[in-house]
DSSP file (Angstrom, degrees, kcal/mol; ACC not computed):
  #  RESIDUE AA STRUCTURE BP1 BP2  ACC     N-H-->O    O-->H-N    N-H-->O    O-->H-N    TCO  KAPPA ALPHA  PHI   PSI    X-CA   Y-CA   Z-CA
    1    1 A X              0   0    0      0, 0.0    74,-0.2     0, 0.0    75,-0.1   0.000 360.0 360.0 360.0 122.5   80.1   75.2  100.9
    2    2 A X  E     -A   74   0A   0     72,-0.7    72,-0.6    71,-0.1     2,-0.3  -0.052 360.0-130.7 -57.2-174.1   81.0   79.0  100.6
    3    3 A X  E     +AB  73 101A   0     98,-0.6    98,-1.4    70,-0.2     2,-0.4  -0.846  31.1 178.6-130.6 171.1   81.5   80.4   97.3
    4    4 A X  E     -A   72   0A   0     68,-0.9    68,-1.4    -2,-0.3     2,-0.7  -0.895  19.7-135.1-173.4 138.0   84.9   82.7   96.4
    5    5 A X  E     -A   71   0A   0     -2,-0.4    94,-0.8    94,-0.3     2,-0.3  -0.808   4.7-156.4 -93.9 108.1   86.6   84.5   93.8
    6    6 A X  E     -E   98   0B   0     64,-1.9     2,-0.7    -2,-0.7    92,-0.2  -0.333  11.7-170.1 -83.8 141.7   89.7   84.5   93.0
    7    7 A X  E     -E   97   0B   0     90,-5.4    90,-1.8    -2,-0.3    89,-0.6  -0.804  12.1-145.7-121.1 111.1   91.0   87.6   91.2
    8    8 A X  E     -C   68   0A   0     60,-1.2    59,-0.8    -2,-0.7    60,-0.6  -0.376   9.3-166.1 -64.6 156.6   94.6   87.7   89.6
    9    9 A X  E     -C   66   0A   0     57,-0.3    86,-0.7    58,-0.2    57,-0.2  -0.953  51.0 -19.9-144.5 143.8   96.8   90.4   89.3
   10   10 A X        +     0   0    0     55,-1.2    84,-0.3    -2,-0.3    82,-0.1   0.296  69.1 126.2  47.8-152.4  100.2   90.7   87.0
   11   11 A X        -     0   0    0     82,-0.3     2,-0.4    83,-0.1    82,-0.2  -0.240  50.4-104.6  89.7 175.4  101.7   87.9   85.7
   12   12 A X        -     0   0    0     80,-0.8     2,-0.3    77,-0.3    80,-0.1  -0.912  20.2-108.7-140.0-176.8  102.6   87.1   81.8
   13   13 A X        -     0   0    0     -2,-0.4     2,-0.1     1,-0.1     7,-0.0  -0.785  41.9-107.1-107.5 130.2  101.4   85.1   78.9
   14   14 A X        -     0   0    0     -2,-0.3    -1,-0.1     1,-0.1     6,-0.1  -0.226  34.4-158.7 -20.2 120.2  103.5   82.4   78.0
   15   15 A X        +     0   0    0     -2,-0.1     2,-0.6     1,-0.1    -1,-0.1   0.619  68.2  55.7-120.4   8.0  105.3   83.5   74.6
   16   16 A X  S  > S-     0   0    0      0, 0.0     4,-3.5     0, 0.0     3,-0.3  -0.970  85.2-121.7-131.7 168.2  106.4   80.4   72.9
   17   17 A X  T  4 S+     0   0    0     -2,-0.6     4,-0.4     2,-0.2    -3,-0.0   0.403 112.7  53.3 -80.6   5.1  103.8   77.5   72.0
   18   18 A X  T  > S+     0   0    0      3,-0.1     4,-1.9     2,-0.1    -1,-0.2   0.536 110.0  46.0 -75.0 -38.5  106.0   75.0   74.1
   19   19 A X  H  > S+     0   0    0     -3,-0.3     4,-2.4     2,-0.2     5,-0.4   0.939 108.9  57.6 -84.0 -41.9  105.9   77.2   77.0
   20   20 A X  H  X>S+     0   0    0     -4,-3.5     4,-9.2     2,-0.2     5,-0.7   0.991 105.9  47.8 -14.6 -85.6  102.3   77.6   76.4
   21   21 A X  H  >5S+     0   0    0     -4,-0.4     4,-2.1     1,-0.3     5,-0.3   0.893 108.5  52.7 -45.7 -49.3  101.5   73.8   76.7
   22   22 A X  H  X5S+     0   0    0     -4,-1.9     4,-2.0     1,-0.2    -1,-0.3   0.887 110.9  49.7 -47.4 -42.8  103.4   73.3   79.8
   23   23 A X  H  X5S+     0   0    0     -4,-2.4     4,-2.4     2,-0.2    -1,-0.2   0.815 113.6  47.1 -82.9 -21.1  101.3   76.4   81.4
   24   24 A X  H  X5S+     0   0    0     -4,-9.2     4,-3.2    -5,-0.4    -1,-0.2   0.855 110.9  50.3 -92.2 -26.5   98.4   74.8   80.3
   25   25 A X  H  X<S+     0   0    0     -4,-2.1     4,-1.9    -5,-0.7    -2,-0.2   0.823 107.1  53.2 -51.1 -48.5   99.3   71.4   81.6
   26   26 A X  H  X S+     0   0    0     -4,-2.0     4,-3.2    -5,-0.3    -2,-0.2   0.931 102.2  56.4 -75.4 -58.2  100.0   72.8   84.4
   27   27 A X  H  X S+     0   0    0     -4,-2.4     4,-2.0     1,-0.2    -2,-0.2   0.976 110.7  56.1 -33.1 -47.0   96.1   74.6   84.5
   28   28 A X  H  < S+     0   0    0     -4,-3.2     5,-0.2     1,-0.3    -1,-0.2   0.844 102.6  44.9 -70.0 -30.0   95.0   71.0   84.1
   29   29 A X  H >X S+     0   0    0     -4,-1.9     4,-1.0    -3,-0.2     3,-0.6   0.761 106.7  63.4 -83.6 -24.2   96.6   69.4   87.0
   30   30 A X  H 3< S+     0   0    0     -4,-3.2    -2,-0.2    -5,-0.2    -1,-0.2   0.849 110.7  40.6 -63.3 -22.9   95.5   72.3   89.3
   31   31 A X  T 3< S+     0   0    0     -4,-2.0     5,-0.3     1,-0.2     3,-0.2   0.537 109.1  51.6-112.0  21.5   92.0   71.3   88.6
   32   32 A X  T X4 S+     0   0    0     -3,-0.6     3,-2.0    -5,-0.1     2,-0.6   0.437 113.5  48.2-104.5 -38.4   92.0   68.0   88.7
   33   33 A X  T 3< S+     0   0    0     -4,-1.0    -2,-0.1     1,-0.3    -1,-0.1  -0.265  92.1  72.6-114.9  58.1   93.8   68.2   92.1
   34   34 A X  T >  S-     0   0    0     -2,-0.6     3,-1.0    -3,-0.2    -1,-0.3  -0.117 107.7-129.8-123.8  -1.6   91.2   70.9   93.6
   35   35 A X  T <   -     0   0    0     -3,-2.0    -2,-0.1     1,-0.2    -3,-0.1   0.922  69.7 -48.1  55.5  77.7   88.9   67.4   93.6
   36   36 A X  T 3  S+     0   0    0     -5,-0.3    -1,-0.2     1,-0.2    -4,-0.1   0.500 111.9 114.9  58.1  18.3   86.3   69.1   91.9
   37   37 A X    <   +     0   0    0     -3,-1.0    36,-2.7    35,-0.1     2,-0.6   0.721  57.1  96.4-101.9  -3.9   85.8   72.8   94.1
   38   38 A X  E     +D   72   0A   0     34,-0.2    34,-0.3    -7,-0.2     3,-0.1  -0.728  50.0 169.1 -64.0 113.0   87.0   74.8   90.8
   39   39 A X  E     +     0   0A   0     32,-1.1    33,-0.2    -2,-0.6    -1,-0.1   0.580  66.8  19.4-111.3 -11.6   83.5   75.5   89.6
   40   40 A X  E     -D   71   0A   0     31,-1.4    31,-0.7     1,-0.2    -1,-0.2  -0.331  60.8-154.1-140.6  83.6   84.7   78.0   87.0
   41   41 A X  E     -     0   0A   0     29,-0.2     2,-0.2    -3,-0.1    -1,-0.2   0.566  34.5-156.1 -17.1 -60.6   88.1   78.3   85.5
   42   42 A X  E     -     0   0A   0     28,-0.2     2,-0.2    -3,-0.1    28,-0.2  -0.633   9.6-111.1 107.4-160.0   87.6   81.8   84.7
   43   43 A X  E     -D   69   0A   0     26,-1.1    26,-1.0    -2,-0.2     2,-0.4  -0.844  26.2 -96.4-153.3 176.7   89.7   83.6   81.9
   44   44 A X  E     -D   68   0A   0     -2,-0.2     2,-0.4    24,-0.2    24,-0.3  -0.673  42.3-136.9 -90.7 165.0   92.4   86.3   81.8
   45   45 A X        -     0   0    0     22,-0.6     3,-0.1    -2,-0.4     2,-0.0  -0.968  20.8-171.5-122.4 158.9   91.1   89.4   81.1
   46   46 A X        +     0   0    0     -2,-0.4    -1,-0.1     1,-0.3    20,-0.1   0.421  59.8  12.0-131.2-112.3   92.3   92.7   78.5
   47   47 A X        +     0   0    0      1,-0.1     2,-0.3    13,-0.0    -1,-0.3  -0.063  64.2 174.7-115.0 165.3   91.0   96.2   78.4
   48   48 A X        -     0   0    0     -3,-0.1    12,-1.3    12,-0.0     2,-0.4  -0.832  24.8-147.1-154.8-177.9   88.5   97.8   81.1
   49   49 A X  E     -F   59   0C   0     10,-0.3     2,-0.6    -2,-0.3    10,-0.2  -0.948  19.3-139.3-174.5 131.1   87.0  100.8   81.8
   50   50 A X  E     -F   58   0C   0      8,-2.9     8,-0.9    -2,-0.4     2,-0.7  -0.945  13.1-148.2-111.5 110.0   86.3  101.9   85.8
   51   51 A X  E     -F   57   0C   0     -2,-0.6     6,-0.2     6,-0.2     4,-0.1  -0.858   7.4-150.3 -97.4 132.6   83.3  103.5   86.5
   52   52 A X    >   -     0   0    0      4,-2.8     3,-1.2    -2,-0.7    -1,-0.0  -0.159  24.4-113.2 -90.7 171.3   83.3  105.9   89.2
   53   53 A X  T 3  S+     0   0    0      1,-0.3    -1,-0.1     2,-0.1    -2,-0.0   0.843 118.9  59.6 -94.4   5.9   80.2  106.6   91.4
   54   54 A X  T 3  S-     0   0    0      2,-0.1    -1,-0.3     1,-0.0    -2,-0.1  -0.055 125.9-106.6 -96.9  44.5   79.6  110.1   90.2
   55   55 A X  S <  S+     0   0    0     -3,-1.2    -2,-0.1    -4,-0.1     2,-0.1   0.777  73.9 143.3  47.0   9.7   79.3  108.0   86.6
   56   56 A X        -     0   0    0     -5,-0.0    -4,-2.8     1,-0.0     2,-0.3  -0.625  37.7-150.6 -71.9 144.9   82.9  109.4   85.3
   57   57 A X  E     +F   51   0C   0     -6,-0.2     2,-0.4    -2,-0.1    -6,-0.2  -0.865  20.6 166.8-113.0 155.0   84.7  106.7   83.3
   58   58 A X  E     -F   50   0C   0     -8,-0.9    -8,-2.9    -2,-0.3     0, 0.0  -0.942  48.4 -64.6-161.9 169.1   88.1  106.0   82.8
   59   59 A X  E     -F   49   0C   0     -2,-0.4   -10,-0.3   -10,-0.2     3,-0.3   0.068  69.3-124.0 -25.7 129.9   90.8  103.7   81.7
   60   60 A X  S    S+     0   0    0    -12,-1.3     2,-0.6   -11,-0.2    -1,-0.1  -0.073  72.6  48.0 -84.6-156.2   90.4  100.7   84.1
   61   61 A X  S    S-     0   0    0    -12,-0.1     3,-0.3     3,-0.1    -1,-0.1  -0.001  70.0-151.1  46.6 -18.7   92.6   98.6   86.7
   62   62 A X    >   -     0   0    0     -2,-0.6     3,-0.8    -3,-0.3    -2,-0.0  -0.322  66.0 -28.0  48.9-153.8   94.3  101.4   88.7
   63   63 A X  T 3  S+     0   0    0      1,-0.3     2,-1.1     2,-0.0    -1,-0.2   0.922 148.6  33.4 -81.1 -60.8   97.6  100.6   90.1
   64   64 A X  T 3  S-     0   0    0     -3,-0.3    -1,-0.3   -55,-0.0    -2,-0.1  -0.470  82.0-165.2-116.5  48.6   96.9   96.6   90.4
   65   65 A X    <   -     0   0    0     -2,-1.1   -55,-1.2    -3,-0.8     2,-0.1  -0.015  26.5-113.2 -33.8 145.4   94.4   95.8   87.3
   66   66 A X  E     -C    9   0A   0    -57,-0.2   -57,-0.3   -20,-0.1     3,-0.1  -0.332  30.7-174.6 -47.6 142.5   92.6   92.2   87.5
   67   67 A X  E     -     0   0A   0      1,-1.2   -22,-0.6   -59,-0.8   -58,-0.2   0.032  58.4 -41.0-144.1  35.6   94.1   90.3   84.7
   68   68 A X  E     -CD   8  44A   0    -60,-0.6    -1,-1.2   -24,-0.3   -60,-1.2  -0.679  55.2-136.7 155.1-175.2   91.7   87.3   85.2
   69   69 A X  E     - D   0  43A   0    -26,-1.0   -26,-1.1   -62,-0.3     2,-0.3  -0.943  10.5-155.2-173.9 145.4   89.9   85.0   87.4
   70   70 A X  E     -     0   0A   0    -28,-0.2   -64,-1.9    -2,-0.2     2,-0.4  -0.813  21.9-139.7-118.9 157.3   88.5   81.5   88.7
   71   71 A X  E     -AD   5  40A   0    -31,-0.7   -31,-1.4    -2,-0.3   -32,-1.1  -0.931  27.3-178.4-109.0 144.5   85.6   80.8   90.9
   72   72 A X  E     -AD   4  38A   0    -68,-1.4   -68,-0.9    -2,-0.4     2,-0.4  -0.871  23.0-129.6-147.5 154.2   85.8   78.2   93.5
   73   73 A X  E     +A    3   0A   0    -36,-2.7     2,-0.2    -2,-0.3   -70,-0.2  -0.986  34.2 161.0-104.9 136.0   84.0   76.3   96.3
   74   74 A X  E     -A    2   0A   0    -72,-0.6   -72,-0.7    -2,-0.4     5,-0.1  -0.862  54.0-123.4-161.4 137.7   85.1   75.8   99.5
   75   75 A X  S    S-     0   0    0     -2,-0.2     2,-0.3   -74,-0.2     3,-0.1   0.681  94.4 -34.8 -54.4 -20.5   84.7   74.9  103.2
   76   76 A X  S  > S-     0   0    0      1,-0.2     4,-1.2   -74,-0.1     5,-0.4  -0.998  71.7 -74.9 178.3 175.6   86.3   78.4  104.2
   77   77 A X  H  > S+     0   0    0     -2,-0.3     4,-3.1     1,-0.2    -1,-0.2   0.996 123.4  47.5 -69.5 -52.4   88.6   80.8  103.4
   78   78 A X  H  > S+     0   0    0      2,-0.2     4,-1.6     3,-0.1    -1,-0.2   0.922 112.1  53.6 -60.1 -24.4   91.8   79.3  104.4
   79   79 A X  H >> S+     0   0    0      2,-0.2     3,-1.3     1,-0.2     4,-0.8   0.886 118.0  39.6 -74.9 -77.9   90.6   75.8  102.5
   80   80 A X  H >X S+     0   0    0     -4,-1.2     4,-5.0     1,-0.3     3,-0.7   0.776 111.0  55.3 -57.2 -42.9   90.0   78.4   99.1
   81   81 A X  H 3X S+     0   0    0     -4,-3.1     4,-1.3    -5,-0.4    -1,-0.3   0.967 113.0  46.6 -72.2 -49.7   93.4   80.6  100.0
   82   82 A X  H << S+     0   0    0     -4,-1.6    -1,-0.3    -3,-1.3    -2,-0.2   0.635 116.4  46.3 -69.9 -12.4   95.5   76.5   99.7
   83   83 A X  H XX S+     0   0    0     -4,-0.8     3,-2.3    -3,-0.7     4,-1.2   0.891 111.5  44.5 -74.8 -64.9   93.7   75.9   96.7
   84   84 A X  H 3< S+     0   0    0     -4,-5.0    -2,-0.2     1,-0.3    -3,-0.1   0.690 101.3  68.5 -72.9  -8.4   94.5   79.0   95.4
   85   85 A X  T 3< S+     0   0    0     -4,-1.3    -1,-0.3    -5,-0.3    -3,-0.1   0.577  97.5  54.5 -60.4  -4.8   98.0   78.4   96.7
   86   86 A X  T <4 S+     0   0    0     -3,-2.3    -2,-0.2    -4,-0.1    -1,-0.1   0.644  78.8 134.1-108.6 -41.5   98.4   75.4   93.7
   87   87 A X    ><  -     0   0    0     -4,-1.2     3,-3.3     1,-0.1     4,-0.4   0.136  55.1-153.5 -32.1 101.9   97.4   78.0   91.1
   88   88 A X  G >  S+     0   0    0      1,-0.3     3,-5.0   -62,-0.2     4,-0.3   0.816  90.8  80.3 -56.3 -37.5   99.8   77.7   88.1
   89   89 A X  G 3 >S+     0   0    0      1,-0.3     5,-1.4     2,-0.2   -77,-0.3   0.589  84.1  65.7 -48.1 -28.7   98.9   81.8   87.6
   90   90 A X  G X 5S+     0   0    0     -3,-3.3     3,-2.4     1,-0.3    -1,-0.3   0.970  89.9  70.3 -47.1 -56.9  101.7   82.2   90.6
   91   91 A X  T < 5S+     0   0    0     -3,-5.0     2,-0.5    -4,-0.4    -1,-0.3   0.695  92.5  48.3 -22.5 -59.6  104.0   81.0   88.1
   92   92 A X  T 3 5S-     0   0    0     -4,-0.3   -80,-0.8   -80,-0.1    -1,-0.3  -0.058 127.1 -85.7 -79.9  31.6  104.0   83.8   85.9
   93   93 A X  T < 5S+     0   0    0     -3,-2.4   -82,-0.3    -2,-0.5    -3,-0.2   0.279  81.7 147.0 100.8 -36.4  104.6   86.5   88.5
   94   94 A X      < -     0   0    0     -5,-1.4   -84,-0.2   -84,-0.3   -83,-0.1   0.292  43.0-117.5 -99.9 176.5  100.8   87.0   89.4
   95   95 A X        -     0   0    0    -86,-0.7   -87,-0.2   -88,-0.1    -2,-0.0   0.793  11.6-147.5 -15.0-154.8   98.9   87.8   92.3
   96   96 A X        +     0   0    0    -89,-0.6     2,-0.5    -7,-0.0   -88,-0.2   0.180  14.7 177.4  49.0  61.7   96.3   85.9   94.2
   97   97 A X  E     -E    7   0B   0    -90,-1.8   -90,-5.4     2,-0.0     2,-0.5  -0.778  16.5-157.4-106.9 143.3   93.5   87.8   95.9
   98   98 A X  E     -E    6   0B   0     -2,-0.5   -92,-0.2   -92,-0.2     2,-0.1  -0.910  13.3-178.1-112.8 110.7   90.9   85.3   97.6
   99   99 A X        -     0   0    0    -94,-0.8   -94,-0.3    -2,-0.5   -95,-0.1  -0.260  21.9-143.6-149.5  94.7   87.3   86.5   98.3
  100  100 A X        -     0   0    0     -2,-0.1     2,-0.3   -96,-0.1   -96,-0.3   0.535  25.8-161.6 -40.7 153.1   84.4   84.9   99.9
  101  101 A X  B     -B    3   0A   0    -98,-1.4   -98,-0.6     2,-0.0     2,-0.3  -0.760   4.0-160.1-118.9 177.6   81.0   85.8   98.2
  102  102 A X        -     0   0    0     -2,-0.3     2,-0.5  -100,-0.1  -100,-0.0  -0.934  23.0-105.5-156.1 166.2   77.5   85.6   99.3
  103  103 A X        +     0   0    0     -2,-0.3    -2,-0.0     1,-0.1     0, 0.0  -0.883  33.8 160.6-107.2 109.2   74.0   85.5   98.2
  104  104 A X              0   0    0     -2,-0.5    -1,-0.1     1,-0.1     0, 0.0   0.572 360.0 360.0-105.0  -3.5   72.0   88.7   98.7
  105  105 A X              0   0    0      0, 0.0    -1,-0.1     0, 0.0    -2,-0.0   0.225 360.0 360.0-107.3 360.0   69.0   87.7   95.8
């Protein structure tokens, strides 16, 4: 099985504690019906910092910041990109970037 990251972009937070539960309801039935190839939920993420290669720092994300991320298993890229099609994260506007990894250690 490959391995793959999913990276979000955009989206929003849920603002009232109804709408919450639904969105998180909604998390739960996407990883119950990925039959087990979600191997990490992942988290949003908030502030960053971009290191450059000449070691300059700045403000992170550029134009399309990460705002979170899952890890996955999957036979291939198109089986990870239909998984990642299910992803409630859509809901809210977001992004989807799908991207195989490998083991170089």
């Amino acid at each position: 099985m490959a391995k793959f990251l999913l990276a979000y972009h955009g989206g929003s937070m849920p603002e009232s504690e109804e709408a919450r539960a639904r969105v998180m309801a909604a998390w739960g039935a996407w990883f119950t019906s990925s039959g087990g190839a979600i191997k990490d939920p992942g988290d949003p993420v908030s502030q960053a910092r971009t290191v450059a290669s000449d070691g300059s720092v700045s403000n992170g994300g550029g134009a399309n910041p990460v705002s979170g991320y899952s890890l996955l298993e999957a036979e291939s890229l198109d089986a990870a990109v239909e998984i990642a099609r299910g992803c409630p994260v859509l809901q809210g506007g977001a992004s989807i970037e799908v991207a195989e990894t490998f083991s170089v250690m």
